[in-house]
N, C-alpha and C positions, 0 to 999 in steps of 0.2 A: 556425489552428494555426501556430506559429511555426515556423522553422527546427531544424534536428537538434541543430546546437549546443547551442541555449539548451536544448532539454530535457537533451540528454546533462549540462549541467552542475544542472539543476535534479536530475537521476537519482542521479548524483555525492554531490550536497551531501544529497542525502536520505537516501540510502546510507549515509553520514559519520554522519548523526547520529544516525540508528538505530544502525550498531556500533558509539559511544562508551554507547547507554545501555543496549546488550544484550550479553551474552558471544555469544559465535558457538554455541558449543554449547547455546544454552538450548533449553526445549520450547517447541512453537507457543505464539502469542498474539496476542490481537485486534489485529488493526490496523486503520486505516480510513487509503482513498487516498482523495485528493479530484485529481478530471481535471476539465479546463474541456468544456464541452458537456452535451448532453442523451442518453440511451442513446435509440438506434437497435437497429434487429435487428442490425445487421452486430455493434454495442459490445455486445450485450446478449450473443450468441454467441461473441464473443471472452472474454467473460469469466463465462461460463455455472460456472462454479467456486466462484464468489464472488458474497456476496449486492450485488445493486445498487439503489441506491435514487437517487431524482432529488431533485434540492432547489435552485429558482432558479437553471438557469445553467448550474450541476455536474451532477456525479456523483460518488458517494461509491462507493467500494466496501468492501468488508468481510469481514472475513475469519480464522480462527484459521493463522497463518504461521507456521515458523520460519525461521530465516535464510537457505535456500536459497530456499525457496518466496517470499520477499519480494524476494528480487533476481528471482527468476522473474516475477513479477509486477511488476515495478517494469520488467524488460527490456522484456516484454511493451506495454508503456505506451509506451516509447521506440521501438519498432522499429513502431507505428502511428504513430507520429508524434502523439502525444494531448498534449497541456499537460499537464504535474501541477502544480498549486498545492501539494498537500501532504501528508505522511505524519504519523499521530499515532497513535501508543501508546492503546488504550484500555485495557486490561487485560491486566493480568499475570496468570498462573497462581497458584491457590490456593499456599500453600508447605504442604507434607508434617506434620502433625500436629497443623493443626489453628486454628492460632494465626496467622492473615493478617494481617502488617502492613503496611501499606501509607506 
């Protein structure tokens, strides 16, 4: 695990690009974090909230967030001291009547 910095800024720039591509007020939506390591009991407990899955290396986690709950989650990340490689959008909410564009 690297120093606080580099994740504070990894934290930071993640944060950034999440609320340029979501308003603040939207409803939850799938996200998926990727942390360097493998889960342990201590990661698996820390993040007993969120589904976790192991893949080469990583861990992914996963999850329906809104904006507060993903800084929650993304703080949570930083204050263990864990790498994040990276946050990604996986899906947006249905939109109301029917007709999903995407």
């Amino acid at each position: 695990m690297t120093g606080q910095p580099e994740v504070a800024t990894l934290l930071r720039r993640a944060v950034s690009a999440v609320e340029v591509a979501v308003p603040r007020n939207a409803v939850p939506m799938r996200y998926e974090v990727t942390i360097r390591g493998e889960p342990g009991e201590v990661l698996l407990g820390a993040f007993s909230d969120v589904t976790v899955r192991q893949a080469s290396g990583v861990t992914v986690l996963s999850a329906d967030l809104d904006q507060a709950a993903l800084h929650g989650l993304l703080a949570r990340i930083a204050d263990l001291g864990i790498d994040l490689l990276g946050v990604r959008l996986v899906a947006r909410p249905a939109q109301p009547g029917g007709n999903d564009r995407r």
